[in-house]
C-alpha positions as CSV (number, residue, x, y, z in Angstrom):
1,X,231.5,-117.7,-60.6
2,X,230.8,-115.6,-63.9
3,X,229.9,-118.7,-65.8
4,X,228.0,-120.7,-63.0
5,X,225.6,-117.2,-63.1
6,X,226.0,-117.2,-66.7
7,X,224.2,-120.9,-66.6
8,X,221.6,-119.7,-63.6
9,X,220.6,-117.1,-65.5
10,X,220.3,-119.2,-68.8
11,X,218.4,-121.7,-66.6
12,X,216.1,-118.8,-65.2
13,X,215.2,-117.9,-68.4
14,X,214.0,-121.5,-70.2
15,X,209.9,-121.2,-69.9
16,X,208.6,-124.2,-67.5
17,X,206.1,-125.3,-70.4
18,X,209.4,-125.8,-72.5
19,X,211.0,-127.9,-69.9
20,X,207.8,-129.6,-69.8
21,X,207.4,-130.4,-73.5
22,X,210.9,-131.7,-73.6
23,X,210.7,-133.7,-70.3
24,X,207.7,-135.7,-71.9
25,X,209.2,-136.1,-75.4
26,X,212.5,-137.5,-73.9
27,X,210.8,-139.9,-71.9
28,X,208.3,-140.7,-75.0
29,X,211.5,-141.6,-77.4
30,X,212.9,-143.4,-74.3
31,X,210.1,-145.4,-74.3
32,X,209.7,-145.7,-78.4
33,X,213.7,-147.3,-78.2
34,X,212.8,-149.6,-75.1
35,X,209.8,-150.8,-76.3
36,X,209.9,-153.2,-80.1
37,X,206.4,-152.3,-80.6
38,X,206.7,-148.8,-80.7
39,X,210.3,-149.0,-82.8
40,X,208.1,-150.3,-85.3
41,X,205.8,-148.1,-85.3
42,X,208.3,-145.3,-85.5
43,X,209.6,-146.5,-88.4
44,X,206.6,-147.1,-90.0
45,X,205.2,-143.5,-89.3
46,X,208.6,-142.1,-90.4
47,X,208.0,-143.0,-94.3
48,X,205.2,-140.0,-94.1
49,X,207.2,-137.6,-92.6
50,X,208.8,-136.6,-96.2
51,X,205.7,-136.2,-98.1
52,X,204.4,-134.0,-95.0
53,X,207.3,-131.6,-94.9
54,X,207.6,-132.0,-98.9
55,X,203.5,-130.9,-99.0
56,X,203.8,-128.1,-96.2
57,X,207.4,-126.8,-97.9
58,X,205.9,-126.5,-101.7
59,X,202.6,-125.3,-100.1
60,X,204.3,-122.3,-97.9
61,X,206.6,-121.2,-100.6
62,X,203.7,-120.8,-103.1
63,X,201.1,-119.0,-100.8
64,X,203.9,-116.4,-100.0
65,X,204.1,-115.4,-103.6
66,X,200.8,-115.4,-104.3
67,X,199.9,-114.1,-101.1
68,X,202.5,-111.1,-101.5
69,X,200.9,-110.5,-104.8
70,X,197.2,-110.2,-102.9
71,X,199.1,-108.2,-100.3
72,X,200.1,-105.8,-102.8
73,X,196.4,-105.7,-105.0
74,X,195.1,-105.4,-101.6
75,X,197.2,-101.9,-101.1
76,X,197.3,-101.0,-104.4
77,X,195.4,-97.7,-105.3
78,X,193.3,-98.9,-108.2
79,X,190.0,-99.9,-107.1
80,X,189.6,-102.3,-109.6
81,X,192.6,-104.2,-108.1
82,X,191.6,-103.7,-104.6
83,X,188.3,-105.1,-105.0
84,X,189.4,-108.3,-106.3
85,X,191.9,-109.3,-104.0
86,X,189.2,-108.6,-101.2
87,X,186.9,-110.3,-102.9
88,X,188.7,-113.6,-103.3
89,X,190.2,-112.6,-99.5
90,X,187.5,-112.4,-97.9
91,X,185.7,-115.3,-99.8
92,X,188.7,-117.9,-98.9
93,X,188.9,-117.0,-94.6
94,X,185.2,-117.6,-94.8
95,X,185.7,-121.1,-95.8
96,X,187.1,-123.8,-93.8
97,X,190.6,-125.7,-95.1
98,X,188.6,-128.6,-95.3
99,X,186.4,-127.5,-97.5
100,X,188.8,-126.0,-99.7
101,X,190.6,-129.2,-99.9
102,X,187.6,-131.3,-101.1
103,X,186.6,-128.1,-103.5
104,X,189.7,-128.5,-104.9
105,X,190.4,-132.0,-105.1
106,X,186.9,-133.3,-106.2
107,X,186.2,-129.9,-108.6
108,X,189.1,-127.8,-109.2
109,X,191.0,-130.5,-110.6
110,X,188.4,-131.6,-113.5
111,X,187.5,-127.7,-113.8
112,X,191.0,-127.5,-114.6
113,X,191.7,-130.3,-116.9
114,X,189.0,-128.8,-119.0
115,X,190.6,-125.4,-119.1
116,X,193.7,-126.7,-120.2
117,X,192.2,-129.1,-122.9
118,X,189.9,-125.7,-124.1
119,X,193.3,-124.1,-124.2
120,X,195.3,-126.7,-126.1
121,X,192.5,-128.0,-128.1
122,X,194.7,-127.3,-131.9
123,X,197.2,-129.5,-129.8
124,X,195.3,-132.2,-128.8
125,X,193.3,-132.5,-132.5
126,X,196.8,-132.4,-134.0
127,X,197.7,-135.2,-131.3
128,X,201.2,-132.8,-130.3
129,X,200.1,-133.3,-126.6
130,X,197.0,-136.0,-125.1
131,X,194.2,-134.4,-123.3
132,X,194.5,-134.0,-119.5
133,X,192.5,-135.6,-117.2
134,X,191.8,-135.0,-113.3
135,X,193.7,-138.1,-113.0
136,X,196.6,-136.4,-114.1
137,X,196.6,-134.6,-110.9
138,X,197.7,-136.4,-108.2
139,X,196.0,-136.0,-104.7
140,X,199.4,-134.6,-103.1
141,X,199.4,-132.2,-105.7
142,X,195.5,-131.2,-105.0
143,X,196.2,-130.8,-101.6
144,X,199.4,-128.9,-102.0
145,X,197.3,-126.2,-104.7
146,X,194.3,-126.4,-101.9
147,X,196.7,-125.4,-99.1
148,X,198.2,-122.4,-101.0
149,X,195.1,-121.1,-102.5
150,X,193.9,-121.4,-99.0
151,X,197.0,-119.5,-97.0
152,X,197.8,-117.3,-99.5
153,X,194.5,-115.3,-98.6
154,X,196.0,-115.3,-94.8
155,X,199.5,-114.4,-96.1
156,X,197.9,-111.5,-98.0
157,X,196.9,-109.7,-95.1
158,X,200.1,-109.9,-92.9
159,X,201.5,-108.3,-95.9
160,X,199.0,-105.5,-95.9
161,X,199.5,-104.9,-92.2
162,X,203.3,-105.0,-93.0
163,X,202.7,-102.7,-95.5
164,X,200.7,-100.0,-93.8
165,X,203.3,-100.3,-90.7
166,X,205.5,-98.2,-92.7
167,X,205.4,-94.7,-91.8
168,X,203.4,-93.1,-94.6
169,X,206.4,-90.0,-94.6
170,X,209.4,-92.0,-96.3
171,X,206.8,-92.9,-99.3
172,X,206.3,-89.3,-99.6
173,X,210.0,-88.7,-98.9
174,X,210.7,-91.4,-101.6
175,X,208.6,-89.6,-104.0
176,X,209.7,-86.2,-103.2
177,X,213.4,-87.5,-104.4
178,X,211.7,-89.0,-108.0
179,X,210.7,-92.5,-107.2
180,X,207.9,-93.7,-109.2
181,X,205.3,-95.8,-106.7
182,X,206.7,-99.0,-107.8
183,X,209.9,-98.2,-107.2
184,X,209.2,-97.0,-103.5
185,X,207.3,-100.4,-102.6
186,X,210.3,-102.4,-103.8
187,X,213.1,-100.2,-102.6
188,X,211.5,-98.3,-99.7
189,X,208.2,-100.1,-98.3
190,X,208.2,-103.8,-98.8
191,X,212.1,-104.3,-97.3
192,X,210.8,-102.7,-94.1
193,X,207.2,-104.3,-94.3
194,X,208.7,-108.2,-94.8
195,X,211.4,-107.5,-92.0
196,X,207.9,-106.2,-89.7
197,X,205.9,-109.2,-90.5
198,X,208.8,-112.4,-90.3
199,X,207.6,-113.6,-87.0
200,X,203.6,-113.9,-88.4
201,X,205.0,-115.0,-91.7
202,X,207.1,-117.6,-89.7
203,X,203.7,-118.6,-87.4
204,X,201.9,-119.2,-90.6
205,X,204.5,-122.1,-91.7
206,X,203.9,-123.8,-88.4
207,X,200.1,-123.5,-89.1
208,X,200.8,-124.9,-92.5
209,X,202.4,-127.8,-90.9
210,X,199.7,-128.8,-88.9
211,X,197.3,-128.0,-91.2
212,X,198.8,-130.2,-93.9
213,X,197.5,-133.1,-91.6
214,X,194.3,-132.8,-93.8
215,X,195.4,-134.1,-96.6
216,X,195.7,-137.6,-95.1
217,X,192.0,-137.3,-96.3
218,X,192.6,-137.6,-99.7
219,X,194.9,-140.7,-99.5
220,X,197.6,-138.8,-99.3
221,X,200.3,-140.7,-97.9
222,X,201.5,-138.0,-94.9
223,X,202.2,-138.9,-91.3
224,X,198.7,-138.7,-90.1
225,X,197.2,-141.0,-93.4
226,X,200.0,-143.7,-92.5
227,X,199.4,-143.9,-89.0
228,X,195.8,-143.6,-89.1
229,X,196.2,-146.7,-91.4
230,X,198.3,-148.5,-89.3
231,X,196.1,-148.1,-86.1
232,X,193.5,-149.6,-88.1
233,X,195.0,-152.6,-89.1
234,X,197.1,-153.3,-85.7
235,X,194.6,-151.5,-83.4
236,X,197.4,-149.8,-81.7
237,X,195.4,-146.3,-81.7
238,X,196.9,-145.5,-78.3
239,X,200.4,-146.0,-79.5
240,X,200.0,-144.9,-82.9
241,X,198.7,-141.4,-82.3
242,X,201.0,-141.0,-79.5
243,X,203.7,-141.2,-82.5
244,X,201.9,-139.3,-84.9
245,X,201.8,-136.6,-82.3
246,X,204.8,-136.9,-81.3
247,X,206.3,-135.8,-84.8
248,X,204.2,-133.3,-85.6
249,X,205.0,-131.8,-82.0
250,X,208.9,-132.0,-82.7
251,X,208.4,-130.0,-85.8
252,X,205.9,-127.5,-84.5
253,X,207.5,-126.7,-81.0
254,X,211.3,-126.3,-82.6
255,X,209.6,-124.1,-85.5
256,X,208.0,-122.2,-83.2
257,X,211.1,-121.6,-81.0
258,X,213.1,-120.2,-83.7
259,X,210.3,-118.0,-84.3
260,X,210.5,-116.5,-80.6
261,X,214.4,-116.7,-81.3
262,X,213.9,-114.4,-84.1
263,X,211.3,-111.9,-82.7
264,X,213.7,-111.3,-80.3
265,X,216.1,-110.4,-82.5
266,X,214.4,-108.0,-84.3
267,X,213.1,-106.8,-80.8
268,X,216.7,-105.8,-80.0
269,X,217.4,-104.2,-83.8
270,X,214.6,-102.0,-83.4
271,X,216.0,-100.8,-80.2
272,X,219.3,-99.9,-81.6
């Protein structure tokens, strides 16, 4: 009896869109391994589905740093500091990613390339290193810099929120017992602000996973570029996109659950 309740009430508490979502994705890989055409298909889309996790990974782990960083300028109390961070902050959430992509790929990367050569130009006369070119970038590696330049200023600001969550009395507590003010945001403030902002930081990956369908623009060759390719040369659009979709849903809709998963973990912490 225990464990037959234990099950009902397991069973009472999976959400109806869940059982939904799963439902349609059984019967859509039921239908992928009866059907040759779609096997095919599957295993073409498949050779993307590194370079889209490999693009979304790099891009994530980046726009945290550089994101805590703006977090941290952002709270900091020298104006100068502040000013910038908001400045490039509030400049990059004006801007669509798609617009940051192309900036990026089609002007970043020869601004670049002529910073470096300025940079290295005893080097390059001296023929120690050749001079870089925007060729030298590839386009996964634009859209990877794109995507973190572009997150980062989102990032930034769950770690400002995180960072103003903490009650403003242990700084002054941390002070009152000799800590300098670096030395209370990295032993008193940001432990408590990352561990208050891990669900948003968490819903920002599976943004980043969708979003890194834009690179498929460039060339690149992710699971949207490769089936967007095959549908054109088999006109299978209707099959195609139903496995393109299809992955990016397995990946979103598990990351997402273990995002609930761990908000309701903290939930019950915090109530301890």
């Amino acid at each position: 009896m225990t464990n037959g309740r234990r099950a009902a009430g397991i069973a009472a508490g999976v959400p109806w869109w869940l059982v939904l979502l799963v439902g349609l994705g059984a019967i859509a890989l039921g239908t992928a391994l009866a059907d040759a055409s779609y096997r095919v298909i599957f295993g073409a889309v498949a050779r993307g589905f590194g370079v889209t996790i490999g693009v979304a990974l790099a891009s994530y782990a980046a726009s945290l740093a550089l994101g805590l960083l703006l977090g941290l300028a952002r709270s900091s109390r020298l104006r100068p500091l502040r000013e910038a961070s908001t400045f490039y902050i509030e400049l990059v959430r004006g801007l669509p990613m798609l617009v940051i992509l192309y900036y990026i790929a089609f002007v970043g990367a020869p601004a670049l390339a002529e910073v470096l050569n300025g940079l290295l130009a005893p080097l390059i006369r001296a023929g120690a290193v050749k001079a870089f070119q925007a060729r030298d970038f590839s386009f996964a590696t634009r859209a990877g810099l794109a995507l973190t330049l572009g997150y980062a200023a989102f990032i930034a600001e769950i770690f400002r929120a995180g960072i103003e969550s903490v009650d403003k009395g242990q700084v002054e507590a941390a002070h009152a017992l000799g800590l300098s003010h670096s030395q209370t945001m990295l032993r008193v403030v940001l432990p408590q602000a990352v561990k208050n902002v891990l669900p948003a930081l968490a819903n920002e990956f599976v943004a980043i996973i969708k979003d890194s369908a834009l690179v498929s623009v460039l060339g690149v060759q992710d699971i949207t570029q490769i089936g967007k390719v095959y549908a054109a040369s088999t006109f299978k659009f209707f099959e195609t996109y139903n496995v393109v979709a299809f992955f990016y849903l397995c990946m979103t809709v598990s990351l997402s659950m273990l995002v609930r998963a761990l908000e309701r973990r903290l939930k019950r912490e915090s109530a301890r």
